[in-house]
Rosetta silent file (secondary structure, phi, psi, omega in degrees, C-alpha in Angstrom):
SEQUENCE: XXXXXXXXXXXXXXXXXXXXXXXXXXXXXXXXXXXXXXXXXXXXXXXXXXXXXXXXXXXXXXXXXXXXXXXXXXXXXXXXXXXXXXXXXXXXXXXXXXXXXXXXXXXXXXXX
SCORE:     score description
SCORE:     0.000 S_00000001
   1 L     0.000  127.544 -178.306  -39.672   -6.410  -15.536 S_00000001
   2 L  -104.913  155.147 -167.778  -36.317   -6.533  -13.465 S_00000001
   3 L  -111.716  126.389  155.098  -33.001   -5.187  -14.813 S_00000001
   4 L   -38.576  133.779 -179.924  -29.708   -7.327  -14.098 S_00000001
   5 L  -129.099  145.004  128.276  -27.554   -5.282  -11.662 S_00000001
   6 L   -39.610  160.117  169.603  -23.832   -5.487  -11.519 S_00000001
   7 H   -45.723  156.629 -162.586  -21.375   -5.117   -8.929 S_00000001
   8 H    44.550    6.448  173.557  -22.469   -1.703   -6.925 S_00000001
   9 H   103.044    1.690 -174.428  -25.701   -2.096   -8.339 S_00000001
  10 L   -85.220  122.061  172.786  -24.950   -0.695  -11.985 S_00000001
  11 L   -53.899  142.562  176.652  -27.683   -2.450  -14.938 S_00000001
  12 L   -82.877   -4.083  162.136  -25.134   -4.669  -16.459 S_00000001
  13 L   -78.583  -34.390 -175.626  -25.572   -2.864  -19.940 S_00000001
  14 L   -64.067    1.351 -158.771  -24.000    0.330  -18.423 S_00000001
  15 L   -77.118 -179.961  149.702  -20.537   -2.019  -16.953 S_00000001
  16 L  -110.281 -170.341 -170.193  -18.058   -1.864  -19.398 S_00000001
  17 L  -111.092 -179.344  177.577  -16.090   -4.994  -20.052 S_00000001
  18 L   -59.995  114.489 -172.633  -12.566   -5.457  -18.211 S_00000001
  19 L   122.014  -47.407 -154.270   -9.945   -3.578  -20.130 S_00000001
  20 L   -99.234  139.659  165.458  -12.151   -1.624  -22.464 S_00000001
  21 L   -96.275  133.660 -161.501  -11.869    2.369  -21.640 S_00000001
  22 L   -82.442  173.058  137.371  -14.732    4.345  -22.068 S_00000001
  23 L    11.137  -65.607 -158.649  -14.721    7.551  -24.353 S_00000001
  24 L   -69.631  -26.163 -155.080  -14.867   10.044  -21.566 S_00000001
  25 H   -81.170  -12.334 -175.217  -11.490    7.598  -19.835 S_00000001
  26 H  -110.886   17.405  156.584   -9.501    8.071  -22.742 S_00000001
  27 H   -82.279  -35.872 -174.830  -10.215   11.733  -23.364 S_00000001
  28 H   -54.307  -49.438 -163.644   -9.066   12.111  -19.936 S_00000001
  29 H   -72.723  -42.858  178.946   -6.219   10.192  -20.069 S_00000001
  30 H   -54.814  -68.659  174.420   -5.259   12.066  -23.603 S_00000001
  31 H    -2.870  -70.372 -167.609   -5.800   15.263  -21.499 S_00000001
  32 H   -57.516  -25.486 -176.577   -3.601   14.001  -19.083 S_00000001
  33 H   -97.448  -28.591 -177.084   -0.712   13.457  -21.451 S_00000001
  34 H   -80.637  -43.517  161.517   -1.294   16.607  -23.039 S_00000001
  35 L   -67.268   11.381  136.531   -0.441   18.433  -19.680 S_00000001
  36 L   -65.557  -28.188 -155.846    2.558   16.321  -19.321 S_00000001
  37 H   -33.225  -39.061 -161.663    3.445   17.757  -22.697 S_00000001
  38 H   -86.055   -3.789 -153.872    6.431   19.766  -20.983 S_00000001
  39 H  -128.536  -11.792 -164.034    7.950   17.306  -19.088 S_00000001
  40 L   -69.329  -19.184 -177.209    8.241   14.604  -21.903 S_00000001
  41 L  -123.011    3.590  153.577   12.415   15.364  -22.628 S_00000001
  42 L   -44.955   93.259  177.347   13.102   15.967  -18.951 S_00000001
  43 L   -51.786  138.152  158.667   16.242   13.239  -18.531 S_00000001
  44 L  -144.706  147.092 -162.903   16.037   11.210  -15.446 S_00000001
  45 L  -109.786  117.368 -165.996   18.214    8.395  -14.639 S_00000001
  46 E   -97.323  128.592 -146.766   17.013    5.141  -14.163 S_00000001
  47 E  -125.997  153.274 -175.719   19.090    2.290  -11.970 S_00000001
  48 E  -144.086   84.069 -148.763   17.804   -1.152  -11.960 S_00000001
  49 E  -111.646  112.034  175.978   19.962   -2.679   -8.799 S_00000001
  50 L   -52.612  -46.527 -179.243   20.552   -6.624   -8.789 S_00000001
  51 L   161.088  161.748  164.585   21.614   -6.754   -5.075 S_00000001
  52 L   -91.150 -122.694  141.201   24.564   -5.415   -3.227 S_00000001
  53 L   152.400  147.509  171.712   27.768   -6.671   -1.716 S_00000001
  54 L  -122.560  148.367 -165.399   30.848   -5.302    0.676 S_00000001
  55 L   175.877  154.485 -155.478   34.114   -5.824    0.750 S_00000001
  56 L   -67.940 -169.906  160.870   37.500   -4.353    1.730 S_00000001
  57 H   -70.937  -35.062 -156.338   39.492   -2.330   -0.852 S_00000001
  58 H   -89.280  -39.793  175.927   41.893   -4.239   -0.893 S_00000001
  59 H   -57.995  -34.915 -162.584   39.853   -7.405   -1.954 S_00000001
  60 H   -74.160  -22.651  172.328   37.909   -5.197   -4.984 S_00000001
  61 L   -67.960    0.125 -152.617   41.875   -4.575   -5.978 S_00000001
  62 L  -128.390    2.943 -165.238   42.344   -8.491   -6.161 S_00000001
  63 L   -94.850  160.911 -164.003   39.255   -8.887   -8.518 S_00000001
  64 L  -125.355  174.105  131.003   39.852  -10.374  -12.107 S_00000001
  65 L   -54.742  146.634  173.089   37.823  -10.942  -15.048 S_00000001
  66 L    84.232  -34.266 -172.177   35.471  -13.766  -14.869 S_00000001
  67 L   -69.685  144.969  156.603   35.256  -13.780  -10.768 S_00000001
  68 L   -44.224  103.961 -170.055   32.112  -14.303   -9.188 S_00000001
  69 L  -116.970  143.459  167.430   31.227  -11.439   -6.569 S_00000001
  70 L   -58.034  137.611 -167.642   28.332  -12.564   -4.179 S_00000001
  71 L  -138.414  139.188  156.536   25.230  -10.485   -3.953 S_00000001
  72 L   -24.174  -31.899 -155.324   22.576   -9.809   -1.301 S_00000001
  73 L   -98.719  154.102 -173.430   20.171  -11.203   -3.361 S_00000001
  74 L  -123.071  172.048 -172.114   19.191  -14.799   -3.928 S_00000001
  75 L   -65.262  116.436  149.689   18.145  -16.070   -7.864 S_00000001
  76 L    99.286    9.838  165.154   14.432  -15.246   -8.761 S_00000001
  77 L   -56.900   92.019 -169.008   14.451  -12.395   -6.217 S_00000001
  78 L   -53.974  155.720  158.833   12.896   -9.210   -7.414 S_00000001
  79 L  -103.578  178.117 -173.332   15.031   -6.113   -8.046 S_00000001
  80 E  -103.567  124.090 -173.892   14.899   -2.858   -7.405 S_00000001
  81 E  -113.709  145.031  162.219   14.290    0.069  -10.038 S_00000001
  82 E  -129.903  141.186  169.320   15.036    3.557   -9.244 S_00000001
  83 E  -137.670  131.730  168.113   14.639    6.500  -10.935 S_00000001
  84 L    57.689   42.218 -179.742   16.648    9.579  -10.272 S_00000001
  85 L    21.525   71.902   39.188   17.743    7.218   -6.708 S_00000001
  86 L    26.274   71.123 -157.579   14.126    6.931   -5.840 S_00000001
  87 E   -82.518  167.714 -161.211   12.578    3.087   -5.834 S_00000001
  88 E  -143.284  -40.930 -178.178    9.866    3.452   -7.654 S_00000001
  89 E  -111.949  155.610  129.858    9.474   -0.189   -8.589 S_00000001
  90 E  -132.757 -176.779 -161.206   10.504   -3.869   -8.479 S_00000001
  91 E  -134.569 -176.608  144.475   10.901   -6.032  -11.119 S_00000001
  92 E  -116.211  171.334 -179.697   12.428   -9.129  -13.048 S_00000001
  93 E  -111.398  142.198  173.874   14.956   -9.301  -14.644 S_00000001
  94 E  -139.959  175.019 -172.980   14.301  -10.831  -18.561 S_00000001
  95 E  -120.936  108.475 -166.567   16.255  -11.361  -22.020 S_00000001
  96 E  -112.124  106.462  176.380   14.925   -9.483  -24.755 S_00000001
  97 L    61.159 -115.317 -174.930   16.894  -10.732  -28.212 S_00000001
  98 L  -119.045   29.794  164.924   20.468  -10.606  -26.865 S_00000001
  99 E  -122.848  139.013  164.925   19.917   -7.946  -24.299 S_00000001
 100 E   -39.617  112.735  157.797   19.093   -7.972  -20.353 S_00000001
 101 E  -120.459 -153.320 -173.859   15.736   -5.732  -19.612 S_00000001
 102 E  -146.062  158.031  179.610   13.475   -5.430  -16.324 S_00000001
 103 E  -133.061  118.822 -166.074   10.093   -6.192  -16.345 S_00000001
 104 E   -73.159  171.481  141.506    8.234   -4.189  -13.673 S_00000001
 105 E  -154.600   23.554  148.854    5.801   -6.184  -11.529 S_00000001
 106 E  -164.586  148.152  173.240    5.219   -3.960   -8.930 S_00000001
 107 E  -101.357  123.686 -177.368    4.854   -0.582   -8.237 S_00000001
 108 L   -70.684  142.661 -174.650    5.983    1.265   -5.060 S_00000001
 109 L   -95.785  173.067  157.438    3.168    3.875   -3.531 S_00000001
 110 L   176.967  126.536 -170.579    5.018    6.469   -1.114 S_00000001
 111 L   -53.947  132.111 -177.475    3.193    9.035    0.830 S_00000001
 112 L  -126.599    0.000    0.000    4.334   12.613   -0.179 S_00000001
């Protein structure tokens, strides 16, 4: 009698399905939060930056309500999230009820 094997070779009753955490991953992961415990009301300040733009003094003196200032950035462009001016992220930008959020949709690694 042969047993179905899974990717690496695991019988496909041990996989789990896509999603589902096992027992031991979400004791870990509780673990994991509980040794965070100390860190949870640490402020850090988080910047979510739409693009840049330069320009003399004298023009940003000349600026009104309502003008248009040009950005780096072109429409449908990810941004940039920082925390504590750090990228950490990039994002989208979306409209949640009548306010502007970020939606990440990727996360930056950086070697430390």
């Amino acid at each position: 009698m042969s047993e179905e094997k899974g990717r690496g070779g695991i019988p496909l009753d041990e996989l789990e399905a896509p999603g589902h955490a096992s027992e031991q991953d979400e004791q870990h992961v509780a673990q994991s939060a509980a040794d965070l415990e100390a860190v949870f009301d640490v402020p850090v300040r988080i910047s979510a930056i739409l693009g840049h733009s330069k320009m003399h003094v004298s023009d940003l003196l000349k600026l009104a309500s309502g003008t248009v200032l040009e950005l780096d950035r072109k429409v449908g462009e990810a941004i940039d999230i920082y925390v504590n001016d750090r990228l950490v992220a990039r994002g989208e930008v979306v409209l949640v009820e009548d306010k502007l959020g970020v939606t990440m949709t990727e996360i930056i690694k950086t070697d430390r």
